[in-house]
N, C-alpha and C positions, 0 to 999 in steps of 0.2 A: 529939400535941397539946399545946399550953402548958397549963401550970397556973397561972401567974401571970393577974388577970383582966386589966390593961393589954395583956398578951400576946394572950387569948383576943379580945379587940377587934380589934387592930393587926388579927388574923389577916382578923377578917370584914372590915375597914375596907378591908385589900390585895386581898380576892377581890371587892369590891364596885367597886373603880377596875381591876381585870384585865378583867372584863366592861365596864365603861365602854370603856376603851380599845379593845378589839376591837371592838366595835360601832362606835367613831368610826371606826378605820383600817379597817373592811368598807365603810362607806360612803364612805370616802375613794375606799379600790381601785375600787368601783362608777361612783361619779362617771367616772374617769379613765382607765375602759374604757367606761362608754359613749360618751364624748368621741373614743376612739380609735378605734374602732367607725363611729362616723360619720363622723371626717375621713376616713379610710379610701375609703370609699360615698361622698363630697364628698354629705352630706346639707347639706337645709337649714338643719337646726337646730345646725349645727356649732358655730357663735357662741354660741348660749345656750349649749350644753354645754360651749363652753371656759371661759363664765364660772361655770359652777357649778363644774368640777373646779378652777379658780381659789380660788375661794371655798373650796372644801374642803382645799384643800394648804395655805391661809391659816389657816385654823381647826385644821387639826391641828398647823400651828407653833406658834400662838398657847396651844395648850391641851400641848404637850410633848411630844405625838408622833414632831412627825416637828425636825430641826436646820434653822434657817431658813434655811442653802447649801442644804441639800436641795430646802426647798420651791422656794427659791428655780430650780434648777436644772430641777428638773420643770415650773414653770411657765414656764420659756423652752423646753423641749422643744418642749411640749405647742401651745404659741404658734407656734412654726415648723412644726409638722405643718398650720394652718389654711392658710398660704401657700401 
């Protein structure tokens, strides 16, 4: 453990954004298996849930998760699975 107190901080401040992060990218994955889940089953609610898992690959770019080719590329998958 650090002894310096700016250290003993840093430490909580990085275990407090590691838990952020996991929980954002859990619900990212969530969104865009249940989106898959149902183009799959051709449900009806496949449209909403491409737009949430949209929304969600949009928000973990925007917040540093995920690199915006990335999002970018999983939202065109995801787009073509609806076709």
């Amino acid at each position: 453990m650090p002894q310096i107190k700016s250290a003993i901080k840093r430490v909580k401040t990085q275990e407090a954004a590691r838990q952020r992060n996991a929980s954002q990218l859990s619900a990212l994955r969530t969104a865009v298996k249940k989106y898959k889940v149902a183009a799959a089953a051709n449900a009806d609610n496949a449209a909403d849930l491409l737009k949430d898992a949209s929304r969600a690959l949009d928000m973990a770019e925007t917040k540093g998760l995920l690199h915006k080719n990335k999002a970018g590329r999983d939202k065109s998958r995801l787009a073509a699975l609806l076709k």
